[in-house]
N, C-alpha and C positions, 0 to 999 in steps of 0.2 A: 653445631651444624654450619657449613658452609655456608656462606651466600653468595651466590652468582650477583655478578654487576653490569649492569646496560645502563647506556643515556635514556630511553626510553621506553616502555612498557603497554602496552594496550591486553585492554580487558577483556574479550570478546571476541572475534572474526568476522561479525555480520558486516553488512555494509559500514557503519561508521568507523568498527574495529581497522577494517583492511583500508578503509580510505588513510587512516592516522597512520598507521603502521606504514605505508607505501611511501607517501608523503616524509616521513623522517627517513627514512632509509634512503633516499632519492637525495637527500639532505646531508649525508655522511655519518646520520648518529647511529650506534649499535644499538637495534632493536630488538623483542623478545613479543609473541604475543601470544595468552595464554587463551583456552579454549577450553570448556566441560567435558563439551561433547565429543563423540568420536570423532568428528570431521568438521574441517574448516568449514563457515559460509554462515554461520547462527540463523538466528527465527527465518531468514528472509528465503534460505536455500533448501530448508529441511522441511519446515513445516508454513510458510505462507505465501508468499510472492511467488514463489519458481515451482513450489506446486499446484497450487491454487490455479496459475496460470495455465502452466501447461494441460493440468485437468479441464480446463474450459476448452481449451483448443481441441481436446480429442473429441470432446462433446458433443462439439462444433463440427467436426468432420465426420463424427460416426453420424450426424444428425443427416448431414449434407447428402452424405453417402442414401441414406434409408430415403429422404425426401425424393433423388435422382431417380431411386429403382422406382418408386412408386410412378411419378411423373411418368416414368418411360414402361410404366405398366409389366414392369418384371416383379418377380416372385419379391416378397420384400422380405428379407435376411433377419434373424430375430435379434434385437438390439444388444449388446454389448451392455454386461454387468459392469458394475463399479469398483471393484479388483479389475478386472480388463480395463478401464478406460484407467485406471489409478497409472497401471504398469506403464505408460508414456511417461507419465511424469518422474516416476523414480528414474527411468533411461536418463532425463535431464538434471536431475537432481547428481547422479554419478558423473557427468559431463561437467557439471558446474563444480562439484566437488575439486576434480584433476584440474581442471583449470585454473580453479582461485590457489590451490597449491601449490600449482607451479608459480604463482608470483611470489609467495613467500621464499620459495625455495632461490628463484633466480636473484632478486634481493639481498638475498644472506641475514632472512629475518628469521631468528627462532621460534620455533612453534612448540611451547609449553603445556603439554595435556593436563588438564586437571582442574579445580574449585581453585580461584583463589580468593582470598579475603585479608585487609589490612592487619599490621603489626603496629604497624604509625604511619606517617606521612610519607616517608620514603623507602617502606618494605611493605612486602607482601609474603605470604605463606601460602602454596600451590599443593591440594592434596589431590591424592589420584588413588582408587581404590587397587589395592595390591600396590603399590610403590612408593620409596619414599617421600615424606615430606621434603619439599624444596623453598628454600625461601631465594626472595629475588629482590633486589633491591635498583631503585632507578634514582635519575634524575626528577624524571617526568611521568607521569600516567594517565592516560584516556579509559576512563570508564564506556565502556561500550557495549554493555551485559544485555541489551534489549529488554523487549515487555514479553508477557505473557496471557494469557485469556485471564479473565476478572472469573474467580468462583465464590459465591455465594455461599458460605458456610452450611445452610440448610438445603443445599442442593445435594443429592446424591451422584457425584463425578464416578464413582465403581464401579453403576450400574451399567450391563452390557448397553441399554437403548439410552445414555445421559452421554452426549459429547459436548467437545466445547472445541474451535477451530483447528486446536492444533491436534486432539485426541481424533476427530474427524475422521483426519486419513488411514489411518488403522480399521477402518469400517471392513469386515471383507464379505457383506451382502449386499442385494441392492433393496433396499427400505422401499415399498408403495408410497408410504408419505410420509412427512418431514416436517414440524413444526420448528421457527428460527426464533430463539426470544433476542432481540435487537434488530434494528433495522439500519446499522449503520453501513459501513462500507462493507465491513466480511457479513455482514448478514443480506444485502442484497445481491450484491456477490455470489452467493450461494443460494439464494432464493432463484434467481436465476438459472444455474447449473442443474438445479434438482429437478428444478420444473422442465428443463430439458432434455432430461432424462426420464420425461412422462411419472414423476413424481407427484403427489398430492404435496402443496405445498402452503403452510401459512406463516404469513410473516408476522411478527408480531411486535408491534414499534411504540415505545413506550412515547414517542413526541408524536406532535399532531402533522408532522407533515416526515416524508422521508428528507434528508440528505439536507437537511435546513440550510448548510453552507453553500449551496449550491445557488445558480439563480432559478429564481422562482420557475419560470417556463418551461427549465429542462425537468425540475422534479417534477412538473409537471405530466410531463412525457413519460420520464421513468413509470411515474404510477398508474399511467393509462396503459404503457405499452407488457408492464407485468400485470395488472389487471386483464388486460388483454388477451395474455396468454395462458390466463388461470392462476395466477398467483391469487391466494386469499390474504387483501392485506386489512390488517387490524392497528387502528392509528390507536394514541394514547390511552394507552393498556398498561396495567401493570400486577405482575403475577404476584398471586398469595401467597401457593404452595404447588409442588411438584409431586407428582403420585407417579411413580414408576411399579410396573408389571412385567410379568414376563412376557407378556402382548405387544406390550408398548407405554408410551407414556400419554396422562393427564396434566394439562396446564390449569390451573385453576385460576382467575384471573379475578382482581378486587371489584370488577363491574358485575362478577359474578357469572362470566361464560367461561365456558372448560373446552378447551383444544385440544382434540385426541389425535394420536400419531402416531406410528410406527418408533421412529425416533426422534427426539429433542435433540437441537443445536443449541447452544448457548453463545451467545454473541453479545453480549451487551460489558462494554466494559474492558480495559484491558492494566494489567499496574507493573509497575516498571522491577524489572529484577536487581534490587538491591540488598535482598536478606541475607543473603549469605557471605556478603560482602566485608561484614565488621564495620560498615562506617564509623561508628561511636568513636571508632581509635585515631580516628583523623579528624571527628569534628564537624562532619560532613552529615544534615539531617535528612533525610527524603520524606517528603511532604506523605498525604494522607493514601497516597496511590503508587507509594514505592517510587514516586519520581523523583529525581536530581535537580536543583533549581542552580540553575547558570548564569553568568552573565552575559553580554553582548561577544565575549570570545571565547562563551564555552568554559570558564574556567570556576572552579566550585569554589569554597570560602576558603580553599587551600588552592591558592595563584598556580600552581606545578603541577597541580590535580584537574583534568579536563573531563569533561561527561558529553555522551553526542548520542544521538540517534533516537531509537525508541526512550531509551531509560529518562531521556527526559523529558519528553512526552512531542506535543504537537512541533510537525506535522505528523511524524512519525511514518514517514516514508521512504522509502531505501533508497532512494536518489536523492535524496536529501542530507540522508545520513550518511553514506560517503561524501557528500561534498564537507557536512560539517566536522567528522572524520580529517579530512584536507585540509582545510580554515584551522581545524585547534594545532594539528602538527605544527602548519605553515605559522602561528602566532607564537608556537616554542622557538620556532626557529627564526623567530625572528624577520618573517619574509609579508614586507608591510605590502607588497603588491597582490598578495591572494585576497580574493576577498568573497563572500558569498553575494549569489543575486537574490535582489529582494521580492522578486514573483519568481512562485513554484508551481509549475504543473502538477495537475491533480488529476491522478487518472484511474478511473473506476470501471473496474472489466465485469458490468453487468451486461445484459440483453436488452435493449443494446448498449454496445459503451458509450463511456461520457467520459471528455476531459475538459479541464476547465482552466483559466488562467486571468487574475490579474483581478478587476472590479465585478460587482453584479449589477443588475439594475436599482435591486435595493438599495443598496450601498450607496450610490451615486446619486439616488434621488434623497434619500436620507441628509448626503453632505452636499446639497443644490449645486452640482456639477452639471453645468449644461453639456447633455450629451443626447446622442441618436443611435440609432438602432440600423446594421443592416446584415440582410439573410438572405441567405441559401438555400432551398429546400434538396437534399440528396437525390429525391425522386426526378427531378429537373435537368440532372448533371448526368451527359452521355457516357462516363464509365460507370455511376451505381446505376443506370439502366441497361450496360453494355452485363456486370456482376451479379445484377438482381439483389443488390442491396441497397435497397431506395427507400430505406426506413431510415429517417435524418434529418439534423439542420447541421450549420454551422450562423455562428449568430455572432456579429461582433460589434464592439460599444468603443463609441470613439468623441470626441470633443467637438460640440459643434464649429467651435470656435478656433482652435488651434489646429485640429482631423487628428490629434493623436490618437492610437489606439490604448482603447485602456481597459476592454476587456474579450478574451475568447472564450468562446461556451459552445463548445460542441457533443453531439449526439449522435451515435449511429455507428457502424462498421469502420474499423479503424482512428474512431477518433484522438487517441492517444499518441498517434502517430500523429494526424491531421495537424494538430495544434501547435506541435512544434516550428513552424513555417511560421506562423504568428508573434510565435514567440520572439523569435532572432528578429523581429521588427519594435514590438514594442521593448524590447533592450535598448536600441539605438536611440542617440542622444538626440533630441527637437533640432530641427526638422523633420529627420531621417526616420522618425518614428509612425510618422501619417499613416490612414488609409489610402490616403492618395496613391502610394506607394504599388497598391493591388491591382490597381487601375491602371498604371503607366509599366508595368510590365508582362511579357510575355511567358505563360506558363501553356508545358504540353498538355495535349489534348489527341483524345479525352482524359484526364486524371481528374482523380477528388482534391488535388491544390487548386483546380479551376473554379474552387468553392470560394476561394476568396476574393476572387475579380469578380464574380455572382455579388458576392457580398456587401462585398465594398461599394460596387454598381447600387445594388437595392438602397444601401445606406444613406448616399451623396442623392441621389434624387430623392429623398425624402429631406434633403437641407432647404427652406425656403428664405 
């Protein structure tokens, strides 16, 4: 069997696949990057980020739409199934496809259809149903295979009403109600979606509080503001057994209460895709959840062998994973000026959104950081009253001592956006890093950046 030859190889196409793959090619090495599935973009473009998202979005407008006609006292249109709102998001899903293609294409990176799994250290074997076997052989390789939903052996994944995030979108009615077993990020995610889709909706959350990593006040918010809206949320729970019907499904839970539903989501959990991969031939072991354990540059117990993104586990965020994607390349190639930033945006597209960045209050009172507190409230700020989205804070944590800032935590309509304005401040090197910073410049108005001169103001008067 022939073997084709490239300097380097990537495993994947999701965000950390294309970040590596772009990165070496930009670099002069001849690259190849293999993919399963029919089309570039993995977990992130097919079935989580780019759908998930853009399905909120339609939500969010068909909601908007149905609220205005009422307001204005016209006939009100009958709501939009979930095949109908799905179809926006497949539009960008095709969008997204043609686009990330064309960077492989204008690169001159190859794009190798099929399963691959190791030979040894420096081959691989690419199969693809109806063609031949292809082996490949590199310098270098980026495992970038991503995760998958966690299934629970004793769970029935067959049945027509048992999904799990990514089986989800294939739904093509729209369910009355919805039980979610996780309450992590794709399960509030989606507890939100549903319920705004006048769904019956219960979350079901085996920890005692939602989004623990989060700072206390904003989960605080999340669970008043989905309580608020009819979310039924059920804190440290944990199910026995799952009874599925042709009706719908039973949760049977160890406290001994049973959650009836139209359909089950499964959200708890997610393990990294490395089975098919052969590692044994390389030496390469993945821990008890399919994940990759790396070092500080990404590199597996085989120095020439790199792993990024979901596969090896937290953050596990797609702008994460193309940066670290970027970083493993940029360390083959030798390019000591790349380097990853050490605070990541976290951004969670519930109702409302949250993004967060950098310290919590916990945290800092934990490691006796003298620090203060200053807020925003949205409802205060002449664009979310000019928008009518005055459901919000933005809250930010800074040194009393030095005014570095050293954390953002924001809530409400566009916060994921919001936060970034914060961010390119607490990058910069002391001084340059202050709140003071919010205070001494001029932002337009009315805009929701005017949340930080609010902020920063409430903060500095509470210094005594």
């Amino acid at each position: 069997m022939e073997t084709q030859q490239y300097d380097f190889v990537v495993i994947g196409t999701g965000p950390g696949g294309e970040g590596a793959a772009m990165r070496a090619a930009k670099n002069g090495l001849r690259v190849a990057a293999v993919e399963r599935f029919k089309s570039v973009g993995g977990g992130c473009t097919h079935w989580a980020t780019i759908p998930s998202k853009a399905l909120r979005q339609a939500i969010y407008h068909a909601n908007l739409c149905h609220n205005i006609r009422i307001a204005s006292k016209l006939e009100a249109t009958s709501r939009f199934s979930f095949p109908e709102l799905l179809a926006t998001a497949n539009a960008v899903i095709a969008k997204q496809v043609d686009l990330r293609e064309g960077f492989y294409v204008r690169n001159d990176v190859d794009l190798i259809p099929g399963e691959a799994h190791f030979i040894d250290p420096h081959t691989i074997e690419v199969t693809h149903p109806g063609s031949i076997v292809k082996r490949v052989s590199a310098k270098a390789f980026v495992i970038a295979t991503g995760s998958r939903p966690y299934r629970p052996k004793d769970v029935d994944f067959t049945h027509p009403n048992i999904f799990d995030s990514d089986t989800l979108l294939s739904l093509t009615r729209t369910p009355g109600s919805i039980a979610i077993y996780g309450a992590g990020v794709v399960g509030c995610e989606y507890a939100s979606m549903w319920r705004n889709m006048q769904a019956r909706v219960t979350l079901i959350n085996t920890r005692d509080r939602l989004l623990s990593f989060l700072d206390d006040e904003i989960v605080s918010a999340l669970s008043y503001h989905l309580s608020e809206n009819g979310v039924r949320i059920l804190q440290s729970e944990e199910y026995d057994h799952v009874e599925a019907t042709d009706e719908g499904v039973i949760m049977h839970l160890k406290s001994g209460k049973k959650v009836r539903s139209e359909i089950l989501l499964w959200a708890n959990g997610r393990s990294g895709n490395t089975e098919q991969l052969n590692l044994e031939a390389i030496d390469v072991k993945p821990n008890h959840r399919g994940q990759i354990e790396v070092n500080e540059h990404y590199q597996t117990t085989q120095p020439h062998i790199y792993a990024v993104g979901d596969v090896v586990g937290y953050p596990s965020l797609a702008s994460a994973s193309y940066d670290q994607g970027r970083f493993a390349a940029s360390h083959y190639c030798g390019d000591v000026n790349h380097y990853l930033v050490e605070n990541i945006p976290t951004g969670i597209y519930t109702s409302p959104e949250i993004s967060s960045l950098g310290k919590t209050e916990q945290q800092l009172t934990e490691e006796r950081v003298p620090y203060e507190v200053g807020k925003a409230q949205f409802k205060h700020l002449a664009r979310a009253q000019i928008t009518g989205s005055t459901v919000g804070m933005l809250k930010l944590l800074f040194h009393r001592e030095t005014m570095a800032l050293l954390g953002i935590h924001c809530i409400g309509q566009n916060s994921a956006e919001i936060v970034h304005i914060g961010q390119a401040i607490m990058a910069q090197p002391a001084p340059h890093n202050s709140i003071e910073y919010f205070t001494n410049t001029t932002f337009n108005y009315p805009t929701m950046a005017e949340a930080y001169r609010v902020a920063a103001l409430n903060g500095l008067n509470r210094l005594c």
